[in-house]
C-alpha positions in Angstrom: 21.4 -38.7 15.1 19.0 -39.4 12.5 15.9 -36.9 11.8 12.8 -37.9 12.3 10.6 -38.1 9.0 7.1 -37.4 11.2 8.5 -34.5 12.7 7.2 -31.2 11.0 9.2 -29.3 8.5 10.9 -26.6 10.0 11.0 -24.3 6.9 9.2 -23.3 3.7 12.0 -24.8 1.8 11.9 -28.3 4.0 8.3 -28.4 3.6 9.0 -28.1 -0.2 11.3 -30.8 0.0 9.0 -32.9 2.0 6.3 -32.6 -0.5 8.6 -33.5 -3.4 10.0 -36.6 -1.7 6.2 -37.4 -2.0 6.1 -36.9 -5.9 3.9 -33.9 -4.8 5.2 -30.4 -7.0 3.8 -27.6 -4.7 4.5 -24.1 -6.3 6.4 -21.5 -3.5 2.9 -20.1 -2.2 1.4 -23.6 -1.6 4.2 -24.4 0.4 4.1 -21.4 2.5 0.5 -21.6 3.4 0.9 -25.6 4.1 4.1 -24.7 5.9 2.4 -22.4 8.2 -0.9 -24.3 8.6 1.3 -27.1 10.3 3.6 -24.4 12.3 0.2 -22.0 13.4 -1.9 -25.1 13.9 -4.5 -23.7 11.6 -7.1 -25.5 9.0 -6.0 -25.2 5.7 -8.6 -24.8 3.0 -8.0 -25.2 -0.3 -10.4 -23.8 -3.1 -10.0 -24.3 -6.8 -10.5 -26.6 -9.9 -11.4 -29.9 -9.9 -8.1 -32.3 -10.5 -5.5 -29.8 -9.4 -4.5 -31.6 -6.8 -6.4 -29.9 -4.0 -6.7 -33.8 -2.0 -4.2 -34.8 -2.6 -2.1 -32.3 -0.5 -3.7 -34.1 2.1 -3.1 -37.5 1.1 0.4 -36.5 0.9 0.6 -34.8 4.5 -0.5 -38.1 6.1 1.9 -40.4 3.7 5.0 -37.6 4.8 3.9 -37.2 8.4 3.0 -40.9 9.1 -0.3 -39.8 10.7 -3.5 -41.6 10.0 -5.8 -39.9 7.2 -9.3 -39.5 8.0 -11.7 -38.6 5.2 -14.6 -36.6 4.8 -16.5 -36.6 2.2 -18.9 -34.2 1.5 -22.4 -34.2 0.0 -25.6 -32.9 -0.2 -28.0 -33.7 2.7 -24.9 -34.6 4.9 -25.7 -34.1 8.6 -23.9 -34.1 12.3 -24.7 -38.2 12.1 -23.1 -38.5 9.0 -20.5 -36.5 10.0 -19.7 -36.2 13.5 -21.4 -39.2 15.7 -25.1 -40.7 16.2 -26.3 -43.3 18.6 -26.6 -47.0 17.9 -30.1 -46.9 18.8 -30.3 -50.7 17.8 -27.9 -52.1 20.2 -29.7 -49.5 22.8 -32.9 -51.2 22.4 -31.1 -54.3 22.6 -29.9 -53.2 26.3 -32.8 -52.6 27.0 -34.8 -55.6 26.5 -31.6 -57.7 28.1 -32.5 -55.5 31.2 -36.2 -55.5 31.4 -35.7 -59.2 31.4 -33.6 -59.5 33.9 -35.5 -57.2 36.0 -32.5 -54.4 36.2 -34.1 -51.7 34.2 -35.6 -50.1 36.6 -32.7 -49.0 38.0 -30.8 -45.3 37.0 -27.2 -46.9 36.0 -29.0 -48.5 32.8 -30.2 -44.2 31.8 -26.6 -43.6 31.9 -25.2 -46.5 30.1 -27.3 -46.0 27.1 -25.6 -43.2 26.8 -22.2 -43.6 26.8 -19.4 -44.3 25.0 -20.1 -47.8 24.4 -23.0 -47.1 22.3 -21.6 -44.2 20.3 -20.8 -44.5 16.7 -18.1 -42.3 16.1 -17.8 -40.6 12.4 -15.2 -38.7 10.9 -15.3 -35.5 12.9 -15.5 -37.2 15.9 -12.6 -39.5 15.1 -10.5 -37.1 13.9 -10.5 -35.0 17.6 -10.8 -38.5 19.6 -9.0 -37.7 22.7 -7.5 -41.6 23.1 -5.6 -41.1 19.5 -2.0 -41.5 20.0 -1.0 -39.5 16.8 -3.1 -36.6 15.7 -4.5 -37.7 12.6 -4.9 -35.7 8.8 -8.4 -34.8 8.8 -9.5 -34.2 4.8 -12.9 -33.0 4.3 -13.7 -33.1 0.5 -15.2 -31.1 -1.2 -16.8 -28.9 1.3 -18.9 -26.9 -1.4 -21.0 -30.3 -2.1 -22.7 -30.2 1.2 -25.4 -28.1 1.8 -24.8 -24.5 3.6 -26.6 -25.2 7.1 -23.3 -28.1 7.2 -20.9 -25.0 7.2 -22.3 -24.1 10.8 -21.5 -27.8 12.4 -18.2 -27.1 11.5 -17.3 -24.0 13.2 -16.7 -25.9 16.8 -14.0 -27.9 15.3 -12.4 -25.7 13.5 -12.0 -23.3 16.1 -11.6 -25.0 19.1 -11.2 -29.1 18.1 -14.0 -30.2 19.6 -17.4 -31.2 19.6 -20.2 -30.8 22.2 -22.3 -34.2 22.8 -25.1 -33.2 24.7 -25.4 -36.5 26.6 -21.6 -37.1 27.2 -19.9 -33.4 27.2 -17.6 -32.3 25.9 -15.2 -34.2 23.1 -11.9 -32.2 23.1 -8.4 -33.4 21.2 -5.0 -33.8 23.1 -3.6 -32.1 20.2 -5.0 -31.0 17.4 -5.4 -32.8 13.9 -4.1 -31.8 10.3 -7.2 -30.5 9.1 -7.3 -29.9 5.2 -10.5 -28.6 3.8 -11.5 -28.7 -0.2 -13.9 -26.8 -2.0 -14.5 -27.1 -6.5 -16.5 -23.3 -5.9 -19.9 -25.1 -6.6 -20.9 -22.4 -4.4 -19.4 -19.7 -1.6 -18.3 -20.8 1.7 -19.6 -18.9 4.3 -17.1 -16.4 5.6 -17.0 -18.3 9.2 -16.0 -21.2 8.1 -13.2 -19.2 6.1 -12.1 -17.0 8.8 -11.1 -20.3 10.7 -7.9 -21.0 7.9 -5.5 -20.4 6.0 -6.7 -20.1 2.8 -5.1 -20.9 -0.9 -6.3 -21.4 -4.4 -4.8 -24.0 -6.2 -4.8 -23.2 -9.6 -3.7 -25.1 -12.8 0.5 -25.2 -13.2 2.3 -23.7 -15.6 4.0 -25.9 -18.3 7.1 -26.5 -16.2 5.7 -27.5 -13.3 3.0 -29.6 -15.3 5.8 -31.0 -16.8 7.8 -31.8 -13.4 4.3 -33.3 -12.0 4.3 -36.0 -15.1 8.0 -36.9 -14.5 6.8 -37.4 -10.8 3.8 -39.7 -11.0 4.2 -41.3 -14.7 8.2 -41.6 -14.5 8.3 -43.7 -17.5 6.7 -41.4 -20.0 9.1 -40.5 -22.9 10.1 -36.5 -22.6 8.9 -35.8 -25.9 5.9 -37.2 -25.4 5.2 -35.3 -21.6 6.0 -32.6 -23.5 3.6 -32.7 -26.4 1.0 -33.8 -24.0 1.3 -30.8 -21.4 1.5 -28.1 -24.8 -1.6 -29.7 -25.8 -3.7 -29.9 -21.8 -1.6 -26.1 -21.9 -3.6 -24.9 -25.3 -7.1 -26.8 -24.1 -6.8 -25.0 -21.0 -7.2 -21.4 -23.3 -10.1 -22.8 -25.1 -13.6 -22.3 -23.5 -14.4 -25.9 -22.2 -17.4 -26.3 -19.9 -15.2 -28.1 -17.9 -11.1 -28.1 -18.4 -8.8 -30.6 -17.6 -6.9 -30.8 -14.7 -3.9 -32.4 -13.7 -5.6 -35.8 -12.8 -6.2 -35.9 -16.3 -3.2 -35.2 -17.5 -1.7 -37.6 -15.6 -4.2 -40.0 -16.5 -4.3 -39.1 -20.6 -0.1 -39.8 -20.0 -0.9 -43.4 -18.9 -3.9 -44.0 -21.4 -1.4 -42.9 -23.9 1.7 -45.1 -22.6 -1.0 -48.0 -22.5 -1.2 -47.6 -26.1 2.4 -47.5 -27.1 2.2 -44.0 -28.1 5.6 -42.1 -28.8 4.1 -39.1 -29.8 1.0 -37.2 -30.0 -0.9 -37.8 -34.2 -3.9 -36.3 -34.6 -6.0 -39.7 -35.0 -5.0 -41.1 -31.3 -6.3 -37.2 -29.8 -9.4 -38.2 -31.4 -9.7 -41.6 -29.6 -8.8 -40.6 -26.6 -10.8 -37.3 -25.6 -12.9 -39.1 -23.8 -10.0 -39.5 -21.1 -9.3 -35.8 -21.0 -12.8 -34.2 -21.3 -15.6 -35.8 -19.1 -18.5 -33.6 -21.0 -19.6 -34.7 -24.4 -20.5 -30.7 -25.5 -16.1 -30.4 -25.0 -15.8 -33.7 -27.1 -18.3 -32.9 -29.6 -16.3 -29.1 -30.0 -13.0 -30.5 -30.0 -13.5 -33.3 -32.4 -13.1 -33.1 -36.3 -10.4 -30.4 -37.4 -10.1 -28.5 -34.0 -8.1 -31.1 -32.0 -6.2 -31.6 -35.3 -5.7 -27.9 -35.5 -4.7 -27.3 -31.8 -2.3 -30.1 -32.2 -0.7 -28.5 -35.1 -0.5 -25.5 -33.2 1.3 -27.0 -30.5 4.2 -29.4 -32.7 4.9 -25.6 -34.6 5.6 -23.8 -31.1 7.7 -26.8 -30.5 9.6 -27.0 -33.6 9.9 -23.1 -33.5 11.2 -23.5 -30.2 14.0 -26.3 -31.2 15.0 -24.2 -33.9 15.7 -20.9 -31.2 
């Protein structure tokens, strides 16, 4: 009998495995604490720096699970109607009108109508815990640390319990609960509620091998000795004090710039040109241009030579 691919893994190693069939290279500990966010039931929240592949984790549950993926994304001023439900208050009115002219709204059944499911617009949250879904869906919400704080606090219902009080209908309570994956850059602290509800990881920029294994992964047409120069030189930038370093995304994304322009291997003229993929500030371009980018490229062809030579 065959296995069924939406069925959870049943081991750190298979959850590994599951990952990787999904070009996704999760280091041991990652794939511990997503293994046991799936077994536990728990929210998994993810801290760390931007573009090391803190969403896509939960991209990649929903692709490997064949659940839905519902996304949250955060931002500042972002409130329980944003996030959770409101009211269509237009097609209310609407109701309304349609039964003061037919002489029916006097009558209690129209109080009770206006409040019910037919004229609720249901967000994210609210989707996510929906008791009529037939597969628990992979709830991502992004970048937590954007919002403002008071947010953290409309949270703590679903987290903990998977549901959501709506004070005109009840009660909104999932069959079983969603994948919930929760992000955070560090812009600012989470509050320790919001914490004490997960399983909590930071993902942190790879080490050259993995980096390495992530490029042969998502750019699988990349020349080895050119992944190679590239992560020694995204390795070495990572050491220097950027306002903002690169992350994986941009290595992955400097790899196909690169490919785009025929490039075999790294020269110090084509670095030049093509900062502006890697580094998103101009103070890091402006540092890294003349004879720096020249010299940390030299730097990295000599470790590799050295290291051919060994």
């Amino acid at each position: 009998m065959s296995l069924d691919p939406t069925a959870l893994p049943v081991s750190i190693d298979a959850t590994a495995k599951a990952l990787l069939a999904h070009d996704y290279v999760a280091e041991r500990e990652l794939a511990t604490t997503v293994f046991l966010a799936l077994k536990l039931q728990r929210p998994l929240f993810l801290e760390g720096e931007p573009g090391t592949g803190k969403t896509e984790i939960a991209k990649t549950l929903a692709a490997m699970l064949g659940r839905p993926l519902i996304r949250l994304q955060c931002f500042e001023g972002l409130d329980l109607a944003g996030a959770a439900y409101e009211w269509n208050y237009a097609r209310q009115m609407m109701a309304i009108r349609v039964a003061e002219a037919e002489g029916t709204a006097a009558h209690g059944r129209l109080d009770d109508e206006l409040f019910g499911e037919r004229f609720l617009i249901k967000r994210a949250l609210l989707q996510a815990i929906d008791p009529a879904n037939l597969v628990p869906p992979v709830l991502l919400i992004d970048e937590l640390d954007r919002a403002d704080e008071p947010f953290e606090a409309f949270l703590l219902e679903v987290l903990s319990d998977f549901q959501i009080t709506v004070p005109e209908l009840g009660t909104v309570r999932a069959v079983e609960p969603p994948i919930v994956v929760i992000t955070s850059n560090r812009t600012r602290e989470i509050h320790d509620a919001v914490k004490r509800r997960c399983l909590y990881h930071w993902v942190g920029f790879p080490d050259a091998a993995r980096e390495r294994a992530i490029l042969a992964r998502r750019v699988p047409g990349a020349p080895e000795a050119l992944s190679a120069q590239i992560v020694a030189f995204v390795q070495k930038l990572r050491g220097i004090d950027l306002y903002k370093l690169p992350g994986v995304a941009e290595t992955i994304e400097w790899t196909r710039a690169l490919m785009a322009l025929d490039a075999l291997v790294l020269d110090p003229q084509t670095v030049q040109h093509t900062l502006g993929v890697i580094l998103k500030y101009q103070d890091d371009i402006a540092r890294m241009q003349g004879g720096e980018a020249a010299r940390l490229l030299a730097e990295v062809q000599d470790a590799m030579r050295s290291a051919g030579r060994a």
